[in-house]
N, C-alpha and C positions, 0 to 999 in steps of 0.2 A: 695686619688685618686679623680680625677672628670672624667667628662663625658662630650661629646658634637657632637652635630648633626649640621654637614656642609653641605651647600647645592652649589653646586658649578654648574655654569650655561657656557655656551657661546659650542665651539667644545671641547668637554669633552670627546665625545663618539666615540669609535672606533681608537682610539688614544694610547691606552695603559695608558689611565689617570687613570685608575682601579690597574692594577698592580704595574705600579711607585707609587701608594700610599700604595697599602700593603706593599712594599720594606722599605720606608720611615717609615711607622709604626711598622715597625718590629725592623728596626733598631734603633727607640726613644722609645722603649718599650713598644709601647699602646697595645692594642687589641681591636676589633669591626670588621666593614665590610665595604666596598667600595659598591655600587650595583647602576646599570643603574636604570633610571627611566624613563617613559615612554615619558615622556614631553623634552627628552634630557638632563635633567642635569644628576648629579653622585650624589648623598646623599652618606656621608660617616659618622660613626658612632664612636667612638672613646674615650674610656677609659683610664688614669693615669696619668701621673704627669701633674702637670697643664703648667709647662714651653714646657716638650713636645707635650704639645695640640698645645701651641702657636707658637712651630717649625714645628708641620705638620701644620696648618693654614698659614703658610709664605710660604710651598711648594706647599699647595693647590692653592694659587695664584699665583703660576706660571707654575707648572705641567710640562710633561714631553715636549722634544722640539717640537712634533705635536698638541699640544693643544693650544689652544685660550682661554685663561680663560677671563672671563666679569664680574664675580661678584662670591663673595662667601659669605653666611649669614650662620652666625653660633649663636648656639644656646645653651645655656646650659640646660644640663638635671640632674636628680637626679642621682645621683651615683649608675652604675649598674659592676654588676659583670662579667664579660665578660672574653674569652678565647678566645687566635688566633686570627688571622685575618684574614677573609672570604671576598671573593669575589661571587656578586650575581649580 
């Protein structure tokens, strides 16, 4: 399992950019959290296989059809043990 923290910036918010990604992640198996951040982007959090990190990273840059994605920097973290996937 790995682990990785996305931060995805541009119209992210109010979009349904949060939901389209728990969908996504659900259906590539990870678990972590989607959550608004105050500065406008979406930080999303996201645990397991490393291929499907790299297939929600390819939907993070393109998001649901009302988003404007600009940039996404991701990051890898230590491997954490995570359940479900929340929305915050």
């Amino acid at each position: 399992m790995a682990t990785a923290r996305f931060l995805v910036s541009g119209k992210v918010q109010g979009v349904f950019y949060r939901a389209g990604t728990r969908e996504q992640a659900l259906v590539l198996g990870l678990a972590g959290h989607a959550r608004n951040l105050p500065d406008g982007r979406v930080e999303v959090l996201a645990s397991g296989e490393p291929g499907a990190l790299d297939a929600l990273e390819r939907w993070l840059r393109q998001g649901p059809p009302l988003a404007r994605v600009e940039a996404v920097a991701r990051e890898a973290l230590p491997e954490q043990a995570l359940s479900g996937f929340g929305l915050g």
